[in-house]
N, C-alpha and C positions, 0 to 999 in steps of 0.2 A: 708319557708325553704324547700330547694331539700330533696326528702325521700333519704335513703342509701342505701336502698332494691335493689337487684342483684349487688350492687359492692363486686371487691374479692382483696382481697391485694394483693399491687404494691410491688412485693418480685422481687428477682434478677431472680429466673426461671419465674416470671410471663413475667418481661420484655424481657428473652431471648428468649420465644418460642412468643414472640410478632415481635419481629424485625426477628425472622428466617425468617417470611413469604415475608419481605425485604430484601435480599441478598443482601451487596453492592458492587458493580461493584470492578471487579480485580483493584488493582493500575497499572499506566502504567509503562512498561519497566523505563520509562526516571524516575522517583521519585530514583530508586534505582544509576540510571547510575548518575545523576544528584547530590545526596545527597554524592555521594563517591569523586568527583570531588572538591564538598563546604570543605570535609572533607581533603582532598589533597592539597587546596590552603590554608585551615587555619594553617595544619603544616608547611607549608611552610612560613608563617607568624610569625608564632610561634618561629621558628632558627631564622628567623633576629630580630624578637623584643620580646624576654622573659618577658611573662608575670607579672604580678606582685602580688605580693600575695592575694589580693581581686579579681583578674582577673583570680588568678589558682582556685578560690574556684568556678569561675564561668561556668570554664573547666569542673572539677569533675561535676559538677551538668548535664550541656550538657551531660556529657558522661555517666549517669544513663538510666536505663530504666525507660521508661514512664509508670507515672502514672496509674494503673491498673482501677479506680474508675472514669469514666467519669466527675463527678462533678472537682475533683481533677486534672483533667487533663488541664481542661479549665483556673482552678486557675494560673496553670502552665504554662502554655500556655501566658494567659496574664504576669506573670511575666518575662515569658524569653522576651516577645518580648520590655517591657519596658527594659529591659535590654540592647535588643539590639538599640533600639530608642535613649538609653544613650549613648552608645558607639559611635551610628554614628553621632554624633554632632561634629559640626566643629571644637571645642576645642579640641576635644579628637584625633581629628588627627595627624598623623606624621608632625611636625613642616618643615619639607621640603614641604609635599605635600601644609600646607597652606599657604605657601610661594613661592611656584612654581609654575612658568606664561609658564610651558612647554606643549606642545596641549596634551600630553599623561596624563600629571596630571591635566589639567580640565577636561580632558574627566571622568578620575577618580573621579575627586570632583562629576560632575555631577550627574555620576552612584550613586554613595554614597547618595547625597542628595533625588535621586528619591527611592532608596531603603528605606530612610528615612520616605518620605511618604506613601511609599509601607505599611509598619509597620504600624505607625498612623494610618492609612484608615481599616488595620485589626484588631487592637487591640480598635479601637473604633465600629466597629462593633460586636466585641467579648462583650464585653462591654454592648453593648445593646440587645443582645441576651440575656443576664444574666439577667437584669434589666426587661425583658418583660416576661421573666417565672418566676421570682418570680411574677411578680403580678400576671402574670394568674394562678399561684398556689395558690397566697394569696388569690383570687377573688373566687376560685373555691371553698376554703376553705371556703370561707361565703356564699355562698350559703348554707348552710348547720348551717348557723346563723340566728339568729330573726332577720328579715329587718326592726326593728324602731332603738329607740336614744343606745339597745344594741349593736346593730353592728356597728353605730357610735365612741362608746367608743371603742371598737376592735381596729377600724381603727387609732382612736389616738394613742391606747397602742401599736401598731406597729412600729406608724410612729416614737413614740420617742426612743423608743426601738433603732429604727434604726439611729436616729439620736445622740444617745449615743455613736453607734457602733463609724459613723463617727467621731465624735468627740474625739474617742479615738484614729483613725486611725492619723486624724491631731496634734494631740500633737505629736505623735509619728516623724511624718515628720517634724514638727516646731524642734522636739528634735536636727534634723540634723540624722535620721536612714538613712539605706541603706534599696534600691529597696527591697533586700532580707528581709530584718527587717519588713518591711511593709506588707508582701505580707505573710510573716510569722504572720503576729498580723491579718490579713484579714481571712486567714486559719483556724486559730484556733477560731475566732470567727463563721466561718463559720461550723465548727465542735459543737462549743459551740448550735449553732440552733440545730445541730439536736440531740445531746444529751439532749437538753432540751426537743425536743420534744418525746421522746423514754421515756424519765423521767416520763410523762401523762399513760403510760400505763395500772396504777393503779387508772388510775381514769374512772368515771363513767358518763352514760347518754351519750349525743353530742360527750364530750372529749375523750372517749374510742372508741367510733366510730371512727371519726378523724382520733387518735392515729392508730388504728388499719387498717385503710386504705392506709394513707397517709403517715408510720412511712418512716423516709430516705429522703424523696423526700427534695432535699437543700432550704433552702434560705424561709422557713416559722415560725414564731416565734408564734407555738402554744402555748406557755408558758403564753404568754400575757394575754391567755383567763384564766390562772388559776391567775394571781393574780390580774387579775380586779376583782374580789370580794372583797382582800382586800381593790383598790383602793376606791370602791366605798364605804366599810366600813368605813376606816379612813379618807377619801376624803367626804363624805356627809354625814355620820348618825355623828361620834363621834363628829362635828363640834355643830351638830345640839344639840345635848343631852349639850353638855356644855354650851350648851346657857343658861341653866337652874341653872346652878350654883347651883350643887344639887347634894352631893356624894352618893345620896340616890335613885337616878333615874334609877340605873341600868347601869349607862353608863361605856365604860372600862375606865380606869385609865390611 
């Protein structure tokens, strides 16, 4: 196991006076010129095809301000652009344009579909940004765990954890939910991690360490490590004890 000796907690002023010493470069002039132009062609969009009620809820959302909490933002991020990946599908098009052999409206199809991929190719990269720090957060976090068959058990009680999580995400889309309904049940499960792990705070040894290092950081399911005790309790000793068929042995009921 890694000692913990000299770490200090990952708090919001630890991380700010961390990235001060990285300034990121000014945006250029064109994001601002550029963004007000996308915003001028969409109203204009807007007069000739009034949106529709599930498409105005999608407006309101575009037009909030962004996400203050980096974690949250990414969430966000992937949901708009699934959003827009849905929209630019060929069905979803103006029935003229996917029926128009005119060279102005294939040029337009074209754009559309490369925009399409444009999206795909960033939201699957977002994607796997996400997926490679939680592991390196999960990883980092065992370190700091006994490397025999306990940290094996860890790694089970995660994986199913997480495959719970999916499994609930998938009913939910088999149900027939919308993008927003999904990405809504992803959020708060994603919330649900770290109040779980914020939950440990009262606990001792390792867990309190952890806790007190690593509280916030997304997408780690320290919880696991608190109830593999009872797995391993009800999962191996009470099997054992009743083999004895004996209310006398001390075993729980």
């Amino acid at each position: 196991m890694a000692s913990t000796e000299g770490l200090v907690p990952i708090t919001r002023n630890f991380l700010a006076s961390y990235y001060d010493k990285y300034p990121a470069p000014p945006l250029s002039d064109d994001v601002s010129r550029l963004s007000s132009q996308i915003r001028s062609l969409a109203n204009d969009l807007l007069l000739d095809s009034p949106p529709s009620q599930e498409e105005s809820l999608l407006i309101e959302e575009a037009d909030r301000q962004p996400p203050h909490k980096i974690d949250e933002n990414m969430w966000k991020n992937r949901e708009h652009m699934e959003e827009i990946i849905f929209l630019l599908k060929r069905s979803h098009w103006p029935a003229t344009l996917q029926q128009s052999s005119a060279p102005e409206d294939v040029e337009l199809a074209n754009v559309l579909g490369k925009l399409s991929e444009k999206f795909e190719k960033t939201l699957n990269t977002l994607k796997s940004f996400q997926a490679v720090n939680s592991d390196r957060i999960f990883n980092t976090v065992m370190t700091y765990m006994p490397q025999d068959f306990r940290g094996a058990l860890i790694r089970q009680q995660r994986e199913r954890s997480e495959r719970n999580k999916q499994a609930e995400v998938d009913a939910l889309v088999n149900s027939g939910a919308s993008i927003r309904d999904r990405y809504s049940l992803m959020w708060k499960q994603q919330m649900d991690r770290r109040r779980q792990l914020a939950q440990l705070g009262s606990a001792t040894g390792v867990y309190k360490t952890l806790v007190k290092y690593l509280v916030g950081v997304p997408q780690v399911d320290i919880l696991d490590l608190f109830f593999l005790g009872f797995d391993l309790f009800f999962g191996f000793i009470r099997p054992i004890c009743s083999s004895f068929q004996s209310s006398e042995s001390g075993c729980p009921q």
